[in-house]
Residue, then its C-alpha position, 0 to 999 in steps of 0.5 A: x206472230x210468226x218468225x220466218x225460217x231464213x231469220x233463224x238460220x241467219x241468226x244460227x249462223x252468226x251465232x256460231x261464227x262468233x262461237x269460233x271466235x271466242x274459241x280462237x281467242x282462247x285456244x291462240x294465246x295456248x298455242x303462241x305458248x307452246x310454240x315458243x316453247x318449242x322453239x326455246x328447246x331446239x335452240x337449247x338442243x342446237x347448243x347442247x350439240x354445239x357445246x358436245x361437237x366442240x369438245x370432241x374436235x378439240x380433243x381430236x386436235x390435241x390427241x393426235x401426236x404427243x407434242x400436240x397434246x400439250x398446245x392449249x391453244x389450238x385445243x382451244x381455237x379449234x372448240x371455239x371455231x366448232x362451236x361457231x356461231x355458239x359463243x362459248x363461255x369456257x374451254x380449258x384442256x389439260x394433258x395427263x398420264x396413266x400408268x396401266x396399272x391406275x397410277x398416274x405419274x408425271x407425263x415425262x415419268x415412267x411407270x414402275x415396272x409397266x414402262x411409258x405411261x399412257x398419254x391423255x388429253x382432256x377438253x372442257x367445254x361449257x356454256x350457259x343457255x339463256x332461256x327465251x322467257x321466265x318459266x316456271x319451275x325452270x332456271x334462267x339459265x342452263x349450264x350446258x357442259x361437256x368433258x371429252x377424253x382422249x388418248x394420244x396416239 
C-alpha cells in the first residue's frame, strides 16, 4: 500500500495549524495578564503624579505672600483642582515658623536675638489607589501620598 506525498503534507499542514493553536491558547491568557497589569501601573503612576503635582501648586498658592499663608481654603481648592479629574482623599495645609537658629515660635513671635521668624506653609495630600485586580503579594489599595513645604516670600 502505498500512501501518496500530497496526503502527508496535507496531514503536516493541519498538524501544525492546530500546534499554533494550542500555543495561543496558552501563551493568550499570559499576555491579557500582562497587559492589564501594565495598565494597572500607569493609572497608579498617573496618580502618583496627580497626588505630587497637587501639593506642589498648592503650596505655590499659599507661599506667595504671608497672609496667603494662612488661607486653608484656597490651598486646598487649588490641590483639588490640580489633581482633577484624580479625586483626592485628603488635603490639609498648615503654616509654620522657624527661627534660623531651629526653634520654632509662634508666626506673630520673634526669634531671640535673630529678628522675624521665617514663614513656611506645608500641604499634604493623599489618596488611596485601588488596584484593578487582586494580586498576589500586593495590598488592595495603596496609599499614595505627598508632603510638599515651601517658604513664604
Amino acid at each position: 500500500m502505498k500512501i501518496s506525498s500530497q496526503f502527508i503534507r496535507s496531514r503536516s499542514t493541519h498538524n501544525r495549524r492546530g500546534g499554533a493553536l494550542l500555543e495561543l491558547a496558552v501563551v493568550m491568557p499570559v499576555l491579557i495578564l500582562l497587559a492589564v497589569g501594565v495598565a494597572d501601573y500607569a493609572r497608579a503612576y498617573k496618580t502618583s503624579v496627580a497626588v505630587v503635582n497637587a501639593a506642589a501648586a498648592a503650596t505655590q498658592v499659599g507661599a506667595r505672600s504671608a497672609g496667603a499663608s494662612g488661607d486653608t481654603a484656597a490651598m486646598t481648592s487649588q490641590a483639588i483642582a490640580d489633581a482633577s479629574p484624580v479625586t483626592l482623599d485628603t488635603v490639609t495645609s498648615s503654616r509654620f515658623c522657624r527661627c534660623s537658629n531651629g526653634s520654632t515660635p509662634a508666626c506673630t513671635g520673634s526669634c531671640s536675638g535673630y529678628g522675624v521668624p521665617q514663614v513656611f506653609v506645608q500641604v499634604r495630600v493623599r489618596k488611596n489607589y485601588a488596584m484593578l485586580f487582586r494580586y498576589p503579594g500586593l495590598p488592595a489599595t495603596i496609599a499614595v501620598m505627598r508632603t510638599a513645604t515651601l517658604r513664604v516670600q
